[in-house]
C-alpha positions, 0 to 999 in steps of 0.5 A, a space after each residue: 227736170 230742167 236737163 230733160 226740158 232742155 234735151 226736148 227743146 233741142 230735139 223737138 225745136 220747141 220754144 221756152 222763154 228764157 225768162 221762166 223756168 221749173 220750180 217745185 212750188 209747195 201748194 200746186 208741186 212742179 210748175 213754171 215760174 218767172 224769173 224776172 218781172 212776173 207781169 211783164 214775163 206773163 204777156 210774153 210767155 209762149 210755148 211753141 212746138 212742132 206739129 207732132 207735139 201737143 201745141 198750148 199758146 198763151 198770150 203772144 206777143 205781135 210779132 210772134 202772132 205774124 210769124 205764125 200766120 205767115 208760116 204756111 201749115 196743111 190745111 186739116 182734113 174735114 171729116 164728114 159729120 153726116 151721112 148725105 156728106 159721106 153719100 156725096 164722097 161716094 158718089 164722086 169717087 164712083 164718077 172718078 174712079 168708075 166703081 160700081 154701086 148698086 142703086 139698091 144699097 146706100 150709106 146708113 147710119 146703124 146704132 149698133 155697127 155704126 156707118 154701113 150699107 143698107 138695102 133700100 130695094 130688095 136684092 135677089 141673090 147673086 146679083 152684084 152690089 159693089 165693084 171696085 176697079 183695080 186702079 183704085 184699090 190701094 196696093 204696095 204696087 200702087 204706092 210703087 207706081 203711084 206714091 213711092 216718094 213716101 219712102 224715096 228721100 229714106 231709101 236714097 239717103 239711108 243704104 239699111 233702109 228696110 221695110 215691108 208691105 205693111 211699113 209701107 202701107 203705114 208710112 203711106 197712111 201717114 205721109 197722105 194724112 199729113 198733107 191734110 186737104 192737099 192729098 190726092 185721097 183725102 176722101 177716102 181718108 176722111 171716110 176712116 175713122 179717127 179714132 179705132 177700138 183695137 186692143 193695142 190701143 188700150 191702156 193697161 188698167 183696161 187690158 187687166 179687163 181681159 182673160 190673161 189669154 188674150 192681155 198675152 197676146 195683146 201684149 206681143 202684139 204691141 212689143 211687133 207694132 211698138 218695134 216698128 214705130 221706133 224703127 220708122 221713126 229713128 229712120 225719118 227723124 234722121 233725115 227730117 220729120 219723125 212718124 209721131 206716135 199717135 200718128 203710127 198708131 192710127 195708121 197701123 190701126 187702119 191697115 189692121 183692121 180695113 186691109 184685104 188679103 186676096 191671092 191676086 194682090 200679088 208683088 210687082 217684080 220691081 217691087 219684090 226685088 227693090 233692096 230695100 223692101 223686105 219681101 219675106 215678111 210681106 203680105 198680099 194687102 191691100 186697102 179698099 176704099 168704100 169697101 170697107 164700110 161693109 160690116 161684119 156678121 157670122 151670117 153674113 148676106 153678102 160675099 166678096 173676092 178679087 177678080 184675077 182678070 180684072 183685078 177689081 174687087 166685087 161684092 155680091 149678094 149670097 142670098 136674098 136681102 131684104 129692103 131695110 136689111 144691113 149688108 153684111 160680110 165675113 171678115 174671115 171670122 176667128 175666135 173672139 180673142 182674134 176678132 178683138 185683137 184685128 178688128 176691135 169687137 167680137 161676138 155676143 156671149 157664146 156665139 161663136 163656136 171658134 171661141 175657147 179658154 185657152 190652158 197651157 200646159 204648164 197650168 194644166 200640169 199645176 192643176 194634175 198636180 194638185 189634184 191627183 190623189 193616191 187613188 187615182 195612182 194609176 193615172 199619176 203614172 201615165 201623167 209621169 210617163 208623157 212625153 211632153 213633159 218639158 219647158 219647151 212643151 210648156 210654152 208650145 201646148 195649148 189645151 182649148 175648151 170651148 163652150 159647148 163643152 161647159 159645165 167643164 169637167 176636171 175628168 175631161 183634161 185626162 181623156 183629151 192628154 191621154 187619148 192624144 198622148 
């Protein structure tokens, strides 16, 4: 234990007094003794770490305490608390920025869906609620032009430097969220949450929770996002400050769960052929500030889409909203697990038609064999003469029952491989 604290000392640049060090007490376990006089060791004893580790100060000594208030740290981000704080952020971003909001609508503080916008007038159909001009929506191409020394010390000093939109979007997320107040837009950072509810940021006692369907896919979906944090971090760690973990994951939460995808986002051609981004793996996303207050629901009241002229992003009224009523979009709704995985909640039971519990075939075919008896012998063989028979297919082949087909019939498997096969 002693040989690993040393190697973190090291690394992360903290400090440990040379007067103290890890002994197994008997009554409490593991823990920091004094190795010289424990009184005269207790008023100095400090434990010093860098800004992406967890900081515990006891009592330091003066000289100590004017190191730290000369040292020079980025001033934290104020989050709004209150709904007027979040009204007033909008209204001056729409000042600066030229976006457009309806008079009619306005932030509300909902129980159920949280912060969102509410009509304070009656909307008639088809009339315009939101716009936000191209310059403020925040693209790959935008960090290209805008804030590309997020990535320009790495790409300079590092020749296997490689990343893609969504690397970039992450790294960009960090990076402006690091300069605390100092950040061009600490507004629209402010206005995300800190905290997020997609399931890669659950612990395992909790995904145990979840149908073994969807713990799999969760699973995958952490191994991809944990394999680019280590990749970002070993390449900016090499060359000055790492991305801390917790700072990827917020990050990485953001851009899963508030980025758009439109056709019209398409790669600047400086972007698309630099040699160190990854173009094949790239997506057309973005983030759209203030947009993505807007909240979800299957019927949705309002619609959205990027203008290809303009480049703006714009909202508009698809039927009537009434005055009180919440503004809705469609989040290009999946089946609960997608739902869950994207954007960290889902549907009331039985809501939603796309939902089905997932078998695979290898479970399937347990299932046959277990049950299938010699009267059934003729079934036995169409089930021995398929096709799909293999370990291949075991982990390819999907057999989905979805809700309106429960009460579930074991005969129903048959008719669906049968009359497929």
């Amino acid at each position: 234990m002693k040989d690993i604290v040393e190697n973190f000392v090291k690394e992360k640049g903290a400090y440990v007094n040379s007067s103290i060090e890890i002994f197994d007490f008997h009554t409490t376990g593991r823990g920091f003794i004094a190795k010289n006089d424990y009184k005269r060791v207790a008023e100095n004893v400090s434990f010093d770490f860098r800004p992406e580790v967890i900081v515990v100060y006891r009592e330091t000594t003066e000289k100590q305490k004017k190191k730290r208030r000369c040292t020079k740290k980025a001033k934290k981000l104020n989050y709004p608390k209150s709904v007027q704080k979040m009204k007033d952020i909008v209204e001056n971003f729409v000042k600066e920025k030229g976006a457009y909001v309806n008079s009619s609508i306005e932030i509300f503080d909902f129980h159920t869906t949280g912060r969102g916008f509410i009509a304070k007038k009656s909307i008639n159909r088809g009339q315009m609620v939101l716009e936000i001009p191209k310059a403020a929506v925040i693209t790959p191409n935008w960090i290209y032009n805008n804030a590309i020394s997020c990535v320009s010390n790495i790409v300079v000093l590092n020749e296997d430097f490689k990343i893609d939109s969504t690397d970039l979007m992450i790294i960009w997320l960090v990076k402006e969220k690091q300069k605390g107040m100092q950040s061009p837009v600490r507004d629209y950072i402010t206005s995300m949450p800190s905290l997020c509810t997609p399931l890669f940021n659950y612990r395992p006692r909790h995904l145990k929770l979840f149908p073994k369907q969807l713990r799999q896919k969760v699973e995958n979906q952490k191994k991809e996002l944990l394999a680019r944090f280590e990749y970002l971090d070993k390449c900016f760690r090499r060359h000055g400050r790492g991305i801390s973990f917790h700072e990827f994951q917020w990050a990485a939460s953001m851009v899963l769960t508030r980025s758009i995808q439109a056709k019209g986002l398409t790669l600047c051609t400086e972007l698309f052929e630099a040699p160190w981004f990854n173009n094949d793996s790239s997506h057309e996303i973005g983030l759209c500030p203030f947009f993505d207050l807007l909240n979800h629901s299957s019927e949705n009241n309002c619609d959205w889409d990027f203008n290809p002229v303009t480049g703006s992003v714009w909202v508009e009224a698809v039927g009537d909203i009434k005055n009180s009523d919440q503004l809705y979009i469609d989040y290009d709704q999946g089946c609960d697990d997608y739902m869950l995985m994207n954007y960290g909640f889902c549907m009331e039971t039985a809501a939603n038609p796309k939902t089905a519990l997932e078998l695979s075939w290898s479970e399937i075919r347990k299932v046959i064999e277990t049950k299938v008896t010699s009267d059934v012998c003729e079934v036995q063989k169409i089930f021995n003469r398929t096709k799909i028979d293999t370990e291949d297919a075991s982990e390819r082949l999907v057999f989905k029952i979805f809700h309106n087909r429960i009460p579930f019939k074991f005969s129903y498997i048959f008719e669906e491989i049968f009359n497929t096969v």
